[in-house]
N, CA, C and O atoms as a DFTB+ gen file, in Angstrom:
564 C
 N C O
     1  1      -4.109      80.857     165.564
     2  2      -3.521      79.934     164.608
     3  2      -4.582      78.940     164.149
     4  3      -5.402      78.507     164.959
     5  1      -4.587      78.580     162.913
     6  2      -5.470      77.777     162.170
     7  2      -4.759      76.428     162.162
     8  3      -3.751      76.238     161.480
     9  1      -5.479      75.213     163.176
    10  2      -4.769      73.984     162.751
    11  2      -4.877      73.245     161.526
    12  3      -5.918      73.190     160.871
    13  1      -3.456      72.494     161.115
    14  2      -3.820      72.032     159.865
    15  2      -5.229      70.918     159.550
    16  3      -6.093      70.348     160.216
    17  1      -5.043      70.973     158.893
    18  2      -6.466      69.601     158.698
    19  2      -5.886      68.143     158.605
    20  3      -5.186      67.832     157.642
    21  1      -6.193      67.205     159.657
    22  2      -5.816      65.848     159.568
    23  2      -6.570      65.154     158.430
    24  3      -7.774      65.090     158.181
    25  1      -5.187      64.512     157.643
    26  2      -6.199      63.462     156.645
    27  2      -7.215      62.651     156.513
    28  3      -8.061      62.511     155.631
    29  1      -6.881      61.797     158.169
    30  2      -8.133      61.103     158.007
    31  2      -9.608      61.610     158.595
    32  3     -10.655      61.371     157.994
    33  1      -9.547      62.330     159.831
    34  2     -10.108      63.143     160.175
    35  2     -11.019      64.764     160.549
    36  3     -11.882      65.097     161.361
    37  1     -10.441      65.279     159.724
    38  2     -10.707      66.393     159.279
    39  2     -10.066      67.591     160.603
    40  3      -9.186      67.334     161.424
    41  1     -10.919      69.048     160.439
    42  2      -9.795      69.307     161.466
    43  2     -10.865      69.657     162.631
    44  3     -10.361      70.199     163.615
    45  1     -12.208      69.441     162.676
    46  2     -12.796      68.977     164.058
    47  2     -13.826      70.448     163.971
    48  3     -14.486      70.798     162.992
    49  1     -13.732      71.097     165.202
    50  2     -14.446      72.277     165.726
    51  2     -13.166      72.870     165.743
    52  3     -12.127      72.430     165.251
    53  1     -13.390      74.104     166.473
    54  2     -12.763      75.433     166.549
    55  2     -13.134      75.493     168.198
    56  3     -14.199      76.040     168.486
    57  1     -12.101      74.828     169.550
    58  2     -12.489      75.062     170.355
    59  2     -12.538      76.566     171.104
    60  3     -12.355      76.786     172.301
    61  1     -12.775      77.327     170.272
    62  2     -12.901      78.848     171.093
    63  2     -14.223      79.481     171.416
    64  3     -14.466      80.638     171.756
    65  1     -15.254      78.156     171.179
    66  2     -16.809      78.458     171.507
    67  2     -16.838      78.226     172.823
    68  3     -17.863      78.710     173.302
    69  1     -15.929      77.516     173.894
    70  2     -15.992      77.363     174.855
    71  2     -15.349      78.581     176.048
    72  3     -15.589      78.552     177.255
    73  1     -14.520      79.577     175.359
    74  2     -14.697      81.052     175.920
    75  2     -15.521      81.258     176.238
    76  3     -16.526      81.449     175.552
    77  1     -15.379      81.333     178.167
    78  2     -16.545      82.330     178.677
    79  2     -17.671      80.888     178.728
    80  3     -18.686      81.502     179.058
    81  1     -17.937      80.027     178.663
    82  2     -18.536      79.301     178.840
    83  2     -17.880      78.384     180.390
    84  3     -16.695      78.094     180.556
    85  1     -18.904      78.106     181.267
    86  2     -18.662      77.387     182.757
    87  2     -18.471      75.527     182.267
    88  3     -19.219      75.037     181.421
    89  1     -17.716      74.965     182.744
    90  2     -17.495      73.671     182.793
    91  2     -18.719      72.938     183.723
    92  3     -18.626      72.781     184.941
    93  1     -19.489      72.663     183.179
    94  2     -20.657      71.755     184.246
    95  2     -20.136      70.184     184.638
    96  3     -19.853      69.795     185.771
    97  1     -20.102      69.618     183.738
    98  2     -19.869      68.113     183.945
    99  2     -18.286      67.590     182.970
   100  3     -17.785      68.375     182.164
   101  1     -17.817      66.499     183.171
   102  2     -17.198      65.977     182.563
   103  2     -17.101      64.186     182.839
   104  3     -16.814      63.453     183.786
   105  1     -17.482      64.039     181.553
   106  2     -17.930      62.463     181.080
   107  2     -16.247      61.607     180.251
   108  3     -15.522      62.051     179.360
   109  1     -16.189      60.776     180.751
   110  2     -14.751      60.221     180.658
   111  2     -15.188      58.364     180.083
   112  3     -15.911      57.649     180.777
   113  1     -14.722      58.004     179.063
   114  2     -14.377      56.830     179.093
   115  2     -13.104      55.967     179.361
   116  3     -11.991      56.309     178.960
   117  1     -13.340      54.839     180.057
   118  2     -11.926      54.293     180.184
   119  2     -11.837      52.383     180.199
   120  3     -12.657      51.624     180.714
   121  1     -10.572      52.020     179.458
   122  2     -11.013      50.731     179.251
   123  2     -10.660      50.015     180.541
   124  3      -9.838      50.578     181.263
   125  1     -11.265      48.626     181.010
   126  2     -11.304      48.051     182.294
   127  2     -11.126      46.264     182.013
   128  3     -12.048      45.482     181.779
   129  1     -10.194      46.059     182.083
   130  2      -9.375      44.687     181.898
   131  2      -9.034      43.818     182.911
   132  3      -7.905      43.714     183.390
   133  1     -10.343      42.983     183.348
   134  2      -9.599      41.902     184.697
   135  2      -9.519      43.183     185.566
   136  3     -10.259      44.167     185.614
   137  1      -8.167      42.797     186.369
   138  2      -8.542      43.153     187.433
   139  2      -7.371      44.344     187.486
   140  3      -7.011      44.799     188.572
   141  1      -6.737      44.869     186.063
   142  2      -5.438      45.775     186.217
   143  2      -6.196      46.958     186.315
   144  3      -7.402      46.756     186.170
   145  1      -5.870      48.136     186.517
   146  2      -5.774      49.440     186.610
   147  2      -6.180      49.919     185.464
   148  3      -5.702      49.325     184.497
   149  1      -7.106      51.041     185.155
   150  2      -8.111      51.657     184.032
   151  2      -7.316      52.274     183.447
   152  3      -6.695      53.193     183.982
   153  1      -7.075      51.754     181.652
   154  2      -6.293      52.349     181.064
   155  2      -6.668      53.497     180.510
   156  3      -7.270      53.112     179.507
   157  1      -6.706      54.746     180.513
   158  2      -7.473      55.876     179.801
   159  2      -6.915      57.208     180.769
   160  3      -5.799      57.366     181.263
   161  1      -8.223      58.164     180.847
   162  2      -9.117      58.117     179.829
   163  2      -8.932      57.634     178.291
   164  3      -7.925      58.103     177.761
   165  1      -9.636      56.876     177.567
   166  2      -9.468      57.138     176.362
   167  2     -10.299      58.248     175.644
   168  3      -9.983      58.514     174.484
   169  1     -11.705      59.162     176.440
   170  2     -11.871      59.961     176.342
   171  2     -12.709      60.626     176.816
   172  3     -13.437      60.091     177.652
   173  1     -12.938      62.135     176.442
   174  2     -13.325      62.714     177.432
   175  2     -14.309      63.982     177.001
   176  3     -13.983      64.769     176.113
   177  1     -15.323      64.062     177.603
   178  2     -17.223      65.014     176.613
   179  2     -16.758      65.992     178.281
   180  3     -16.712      65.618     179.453
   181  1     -16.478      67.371     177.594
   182  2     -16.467      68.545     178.553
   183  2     -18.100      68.931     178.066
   184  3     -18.538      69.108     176.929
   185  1     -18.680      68.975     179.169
   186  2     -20.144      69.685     179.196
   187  2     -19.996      70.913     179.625
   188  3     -19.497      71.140     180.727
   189  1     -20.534      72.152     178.566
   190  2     -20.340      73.124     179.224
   191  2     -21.956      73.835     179.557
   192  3     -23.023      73.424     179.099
   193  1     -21.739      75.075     180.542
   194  2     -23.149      75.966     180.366
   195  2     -23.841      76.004     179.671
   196  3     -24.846      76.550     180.124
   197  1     -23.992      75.591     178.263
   198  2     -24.991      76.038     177.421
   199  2     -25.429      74.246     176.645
   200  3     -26.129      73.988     175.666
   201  1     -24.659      73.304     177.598
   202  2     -25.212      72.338     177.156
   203  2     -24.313      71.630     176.072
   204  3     -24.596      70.466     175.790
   205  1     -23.742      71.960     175.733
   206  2     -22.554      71.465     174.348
   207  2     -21.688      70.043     174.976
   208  3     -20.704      70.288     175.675
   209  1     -21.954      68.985     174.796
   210  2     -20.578      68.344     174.820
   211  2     -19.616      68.246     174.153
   212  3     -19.738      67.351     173.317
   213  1     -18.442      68.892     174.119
   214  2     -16.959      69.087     173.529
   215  2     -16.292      67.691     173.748
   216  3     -15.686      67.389     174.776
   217  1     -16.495      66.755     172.514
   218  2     -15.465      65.572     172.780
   219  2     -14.129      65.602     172.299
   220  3     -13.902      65.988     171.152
   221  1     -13.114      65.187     173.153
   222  2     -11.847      65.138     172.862
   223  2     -11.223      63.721     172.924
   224  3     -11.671      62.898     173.722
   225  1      -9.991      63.368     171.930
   226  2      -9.747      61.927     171.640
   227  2      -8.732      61.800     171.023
   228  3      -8.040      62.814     170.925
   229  1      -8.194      60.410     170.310
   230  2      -7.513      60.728     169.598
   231  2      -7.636      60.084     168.223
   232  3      -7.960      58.916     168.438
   233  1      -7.572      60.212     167.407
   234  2      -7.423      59.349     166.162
   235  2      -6.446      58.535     166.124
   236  3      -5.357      58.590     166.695
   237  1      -7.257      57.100     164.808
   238  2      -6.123      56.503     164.560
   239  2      -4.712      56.225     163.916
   240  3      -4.031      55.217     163.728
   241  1      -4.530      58.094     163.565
   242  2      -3.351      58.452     162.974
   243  2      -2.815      59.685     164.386
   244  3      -2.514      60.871     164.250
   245  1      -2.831      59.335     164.924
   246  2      -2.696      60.079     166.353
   247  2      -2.845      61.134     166.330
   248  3      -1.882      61.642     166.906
   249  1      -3.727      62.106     165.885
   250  2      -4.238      63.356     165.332
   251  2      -5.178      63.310     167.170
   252  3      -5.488      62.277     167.765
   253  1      -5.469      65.043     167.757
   254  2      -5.922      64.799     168.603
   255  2      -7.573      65.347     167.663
   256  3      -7.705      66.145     166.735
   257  1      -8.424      64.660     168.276
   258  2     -10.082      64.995     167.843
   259  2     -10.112      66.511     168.525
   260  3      -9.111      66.969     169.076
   261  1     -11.274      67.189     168.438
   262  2     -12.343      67.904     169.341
   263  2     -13.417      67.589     168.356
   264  3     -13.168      67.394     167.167
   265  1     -14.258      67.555     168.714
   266  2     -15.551      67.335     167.818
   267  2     -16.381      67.933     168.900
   268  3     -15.916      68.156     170.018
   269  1     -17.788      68.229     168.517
   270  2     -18.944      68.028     169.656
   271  2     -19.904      66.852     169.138
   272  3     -20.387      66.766     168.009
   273  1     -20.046      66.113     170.029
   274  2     -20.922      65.107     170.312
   275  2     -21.041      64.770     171.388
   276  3     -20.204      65.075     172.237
   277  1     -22.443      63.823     171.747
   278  2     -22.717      63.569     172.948
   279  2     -21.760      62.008     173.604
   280  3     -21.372      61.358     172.633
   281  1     -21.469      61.543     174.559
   282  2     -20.989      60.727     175.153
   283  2     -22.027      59.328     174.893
   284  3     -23.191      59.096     175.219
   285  1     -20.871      58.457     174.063
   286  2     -21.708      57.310     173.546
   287  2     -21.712      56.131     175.113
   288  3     -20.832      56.216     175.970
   289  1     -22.572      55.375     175.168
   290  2     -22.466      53.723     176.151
   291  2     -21.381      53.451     176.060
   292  3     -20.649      53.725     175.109
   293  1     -20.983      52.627     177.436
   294  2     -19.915      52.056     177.329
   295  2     -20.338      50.643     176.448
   296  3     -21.272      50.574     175.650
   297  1     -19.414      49.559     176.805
   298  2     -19.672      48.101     175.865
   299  2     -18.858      46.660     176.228
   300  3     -18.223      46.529     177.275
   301  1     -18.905      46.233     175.815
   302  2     -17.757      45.018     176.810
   303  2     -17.281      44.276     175.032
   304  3     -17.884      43.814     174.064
   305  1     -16.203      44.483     175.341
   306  2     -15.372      43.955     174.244
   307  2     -14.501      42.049     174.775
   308  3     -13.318      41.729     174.655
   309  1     -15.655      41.212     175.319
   310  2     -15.508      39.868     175.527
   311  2     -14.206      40.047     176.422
   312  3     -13.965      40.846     177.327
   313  1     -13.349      38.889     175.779
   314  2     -11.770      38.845     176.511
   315  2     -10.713      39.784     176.658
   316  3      -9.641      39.691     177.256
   317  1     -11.506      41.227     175.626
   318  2     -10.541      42.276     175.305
   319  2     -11.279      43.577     176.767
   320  3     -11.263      44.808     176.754
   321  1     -11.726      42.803     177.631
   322  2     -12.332      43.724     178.829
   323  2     -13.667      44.429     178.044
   324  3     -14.241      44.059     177.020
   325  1     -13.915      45.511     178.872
   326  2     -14.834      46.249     178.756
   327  2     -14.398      47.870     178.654
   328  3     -13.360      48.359     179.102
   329  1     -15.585      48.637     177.872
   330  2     -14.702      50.280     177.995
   331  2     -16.341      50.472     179.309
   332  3     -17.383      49.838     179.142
   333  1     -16.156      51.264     180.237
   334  2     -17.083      52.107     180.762
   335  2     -17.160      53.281     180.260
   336  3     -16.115      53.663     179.733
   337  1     -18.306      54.219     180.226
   338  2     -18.555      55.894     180.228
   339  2     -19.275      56.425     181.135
   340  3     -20.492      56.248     181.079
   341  1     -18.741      57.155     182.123
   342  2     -19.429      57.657     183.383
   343  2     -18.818      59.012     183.609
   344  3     -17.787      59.434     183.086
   345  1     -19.604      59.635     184.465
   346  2     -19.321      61.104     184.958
   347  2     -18.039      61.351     185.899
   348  3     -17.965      60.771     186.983
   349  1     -17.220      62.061     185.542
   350  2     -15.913      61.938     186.783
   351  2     -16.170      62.255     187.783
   352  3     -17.369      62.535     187.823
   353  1     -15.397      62.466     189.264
   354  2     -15.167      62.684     190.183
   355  2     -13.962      63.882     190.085
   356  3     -13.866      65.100     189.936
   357  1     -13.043      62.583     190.288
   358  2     -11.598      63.588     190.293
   359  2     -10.507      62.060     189.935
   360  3      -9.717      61.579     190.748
   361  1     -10.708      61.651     188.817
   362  2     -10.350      61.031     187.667
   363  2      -9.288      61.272     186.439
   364  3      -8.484      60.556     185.842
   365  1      -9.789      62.966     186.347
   366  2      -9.397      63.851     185.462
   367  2      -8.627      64.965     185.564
   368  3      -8.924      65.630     186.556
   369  1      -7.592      65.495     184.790
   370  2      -7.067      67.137     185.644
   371  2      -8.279      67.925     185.371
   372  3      -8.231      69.015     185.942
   373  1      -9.511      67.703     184.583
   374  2     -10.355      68.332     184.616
   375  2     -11.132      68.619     185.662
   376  3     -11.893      69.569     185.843
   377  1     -10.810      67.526     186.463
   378  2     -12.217      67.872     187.956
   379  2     -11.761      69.081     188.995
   380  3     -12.560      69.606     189.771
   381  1     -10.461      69.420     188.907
   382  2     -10.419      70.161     189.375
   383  2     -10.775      72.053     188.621
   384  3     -10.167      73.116     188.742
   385  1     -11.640      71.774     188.116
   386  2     -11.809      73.309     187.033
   387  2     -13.476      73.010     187.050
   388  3     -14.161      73.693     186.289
   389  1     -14.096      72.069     187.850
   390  2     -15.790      71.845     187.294
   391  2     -16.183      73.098     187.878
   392  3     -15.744      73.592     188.916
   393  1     -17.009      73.534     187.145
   394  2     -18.028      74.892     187.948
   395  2     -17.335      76.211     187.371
   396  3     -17.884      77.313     187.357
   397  1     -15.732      75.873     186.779
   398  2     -15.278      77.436     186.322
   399  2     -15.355      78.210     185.104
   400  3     -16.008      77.495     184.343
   401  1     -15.102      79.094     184.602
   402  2     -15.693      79.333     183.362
   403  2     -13.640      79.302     182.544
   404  3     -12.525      79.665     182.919
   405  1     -14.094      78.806     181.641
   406  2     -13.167      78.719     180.476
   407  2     -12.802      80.479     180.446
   408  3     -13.544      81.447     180.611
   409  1     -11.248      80.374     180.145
   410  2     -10.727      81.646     179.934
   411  2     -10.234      82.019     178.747
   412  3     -10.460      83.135     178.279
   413  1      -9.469      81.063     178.112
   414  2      -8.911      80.892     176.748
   415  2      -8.454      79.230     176.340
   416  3      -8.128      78.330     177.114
   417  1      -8.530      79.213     175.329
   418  2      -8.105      78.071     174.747
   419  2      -7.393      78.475     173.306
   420  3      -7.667      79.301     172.435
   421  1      -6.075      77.238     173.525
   422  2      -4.906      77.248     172.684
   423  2      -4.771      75.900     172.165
   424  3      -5.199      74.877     172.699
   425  1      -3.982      76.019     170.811
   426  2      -4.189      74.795     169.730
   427  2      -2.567      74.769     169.326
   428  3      -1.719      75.660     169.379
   429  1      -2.488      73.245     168.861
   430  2      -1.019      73.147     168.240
   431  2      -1.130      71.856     167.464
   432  3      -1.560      70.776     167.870
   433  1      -0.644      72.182     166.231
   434  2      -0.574      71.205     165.719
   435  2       0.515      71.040     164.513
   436  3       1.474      71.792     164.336
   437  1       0.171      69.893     163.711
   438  2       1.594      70.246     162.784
   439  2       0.991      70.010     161.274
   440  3       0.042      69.274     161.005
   441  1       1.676      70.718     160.445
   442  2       1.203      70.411     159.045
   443  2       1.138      69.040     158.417
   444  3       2.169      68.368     158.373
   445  1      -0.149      68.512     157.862
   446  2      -0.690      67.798     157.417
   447  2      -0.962      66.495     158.385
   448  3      -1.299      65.375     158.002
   449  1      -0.755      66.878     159.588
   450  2      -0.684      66.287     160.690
   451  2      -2.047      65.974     161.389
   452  3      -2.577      64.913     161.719
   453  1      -2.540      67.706     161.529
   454  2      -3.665      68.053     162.123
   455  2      -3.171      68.504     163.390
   456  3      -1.987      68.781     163.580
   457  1      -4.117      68.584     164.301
   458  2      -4.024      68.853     165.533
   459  2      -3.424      67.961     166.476
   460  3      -3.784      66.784     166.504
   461  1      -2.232      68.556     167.528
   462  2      -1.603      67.504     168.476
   463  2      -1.622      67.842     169.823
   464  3      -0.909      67.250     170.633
   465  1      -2.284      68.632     170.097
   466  2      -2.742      69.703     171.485
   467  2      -3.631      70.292     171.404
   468  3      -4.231      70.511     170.351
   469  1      -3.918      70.670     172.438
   470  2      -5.167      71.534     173.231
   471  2      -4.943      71.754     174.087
   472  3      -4.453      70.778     174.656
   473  1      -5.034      73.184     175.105
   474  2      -4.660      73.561     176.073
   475  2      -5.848      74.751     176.565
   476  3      -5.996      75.820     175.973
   477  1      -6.656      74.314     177.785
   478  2      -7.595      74.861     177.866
   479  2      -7.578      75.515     179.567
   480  3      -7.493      74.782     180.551
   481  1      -7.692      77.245     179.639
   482  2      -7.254      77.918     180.778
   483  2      -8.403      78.364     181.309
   484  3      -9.310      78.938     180.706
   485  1      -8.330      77.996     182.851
   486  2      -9.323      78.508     183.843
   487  2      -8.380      79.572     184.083
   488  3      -7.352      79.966     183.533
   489  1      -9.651      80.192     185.938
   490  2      -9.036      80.947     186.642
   491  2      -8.017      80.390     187.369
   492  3      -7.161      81.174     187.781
   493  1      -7.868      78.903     187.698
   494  2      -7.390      78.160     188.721
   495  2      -5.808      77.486     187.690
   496  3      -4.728      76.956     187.952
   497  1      -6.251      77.746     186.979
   498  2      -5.004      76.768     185.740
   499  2      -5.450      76.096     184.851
   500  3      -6.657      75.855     184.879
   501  1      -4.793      75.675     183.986
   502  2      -5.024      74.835     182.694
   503  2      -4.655      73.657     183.105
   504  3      -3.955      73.261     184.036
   505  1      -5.418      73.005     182.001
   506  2      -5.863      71.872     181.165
   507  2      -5.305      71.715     179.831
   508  3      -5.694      72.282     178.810
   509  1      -4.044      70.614     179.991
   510  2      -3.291      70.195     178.283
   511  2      -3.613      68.846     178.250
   512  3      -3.130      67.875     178.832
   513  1      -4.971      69.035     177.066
   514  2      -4.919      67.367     176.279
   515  2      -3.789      67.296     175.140
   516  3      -3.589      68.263     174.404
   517  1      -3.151      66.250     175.047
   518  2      -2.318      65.549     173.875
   519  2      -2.526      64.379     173.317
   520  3      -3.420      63.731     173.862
   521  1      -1.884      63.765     172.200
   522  2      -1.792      62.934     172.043
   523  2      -0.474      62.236     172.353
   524  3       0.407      63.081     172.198
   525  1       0.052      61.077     172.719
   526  2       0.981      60.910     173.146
   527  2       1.190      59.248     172.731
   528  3       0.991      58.325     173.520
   529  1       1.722      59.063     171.041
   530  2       2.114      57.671     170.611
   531  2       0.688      57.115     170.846
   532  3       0.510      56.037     171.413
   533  1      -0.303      57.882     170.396
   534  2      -1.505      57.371     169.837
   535  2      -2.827      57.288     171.449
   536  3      -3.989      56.986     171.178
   537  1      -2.536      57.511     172.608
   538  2      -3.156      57.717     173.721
   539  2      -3.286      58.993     173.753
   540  3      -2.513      59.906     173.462
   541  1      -4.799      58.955     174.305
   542  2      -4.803      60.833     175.036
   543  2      -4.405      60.811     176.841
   544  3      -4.723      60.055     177.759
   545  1      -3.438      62.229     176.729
   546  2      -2.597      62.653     177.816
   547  2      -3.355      63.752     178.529
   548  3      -3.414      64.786     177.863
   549  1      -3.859      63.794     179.527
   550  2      -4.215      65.240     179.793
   551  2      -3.238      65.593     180.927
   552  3      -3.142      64.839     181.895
   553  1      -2.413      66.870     180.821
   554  2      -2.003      67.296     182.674
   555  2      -2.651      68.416     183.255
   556  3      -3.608      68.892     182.644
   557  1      -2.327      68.872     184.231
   558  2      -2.752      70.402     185.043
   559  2      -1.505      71.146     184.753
   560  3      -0.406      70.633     184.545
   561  1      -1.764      72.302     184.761
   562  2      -0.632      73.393     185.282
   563  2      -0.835      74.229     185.741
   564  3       0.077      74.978     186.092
């Protein structure tokens, strides 16, 4: 299926370059406010085998991104906290898939909408990014 193209954003990459490609790293930003609990990811650079960072996000028409680009600095936004960008652990439903190779990847989206999912399958299980009222959602299954 061909996702539609988001207005403001266009409609990104075609994540099916990541077939057959191994998950090496995954780079996550998240914002950090005083002393509450890290709101995010707000997003997230899948590094794969061949070196590609696959960024995923969301727009500000809640369209979900994929783009490839590399993982920008974090920054401190004064009284509005700070965002960090660092390498996960197990942060992510992604950490549990590091080292495996991508099996298939699936798209959903809605007309003139753009893209509102991504759903990306190991050997071990998938990976569903969303958008969800303008935040990105990721779960396992």
């Amino acid at each position: 299926m061909r996702v539609s193209e988001c207005p403001l954003h266009g409609v990104g990459v075609r994540p099916d370059y990541l077939v057959g490609r191994r998950l090496e790293q995954v780079v996550a930003s998240w914002h950090l406010y005083g002393s509450e609990a890290p709101s995010g990811p707000l997003d997230v650079w899948l590094i794969d085998s061949e070196a590609v960072a696959t960024h995923i996000t969301t727009g500000s028409d809640w369209c979900l991104i994929v783009e490839t680009s590399t993982p920008f600095a974090g920054y401190d936004m004064a009284e509005s906290g700070r965002v960090e960008v660092a390498p996960i652990s197990g942060e992510t439903a992604f950490a549990d898939h590091l080292g495996e190779r991508v099996l298939a990847v699936s798209e959903e989206g809605a007309p003139n909408s753009g893209r509102l999912a991504l759903e990306i399958s190991f050997g071990s299980g998938r990976v569903r990014c969303e958008t969800w009222s303008g935040d990105l959602r990721l779960s396992s299954k």
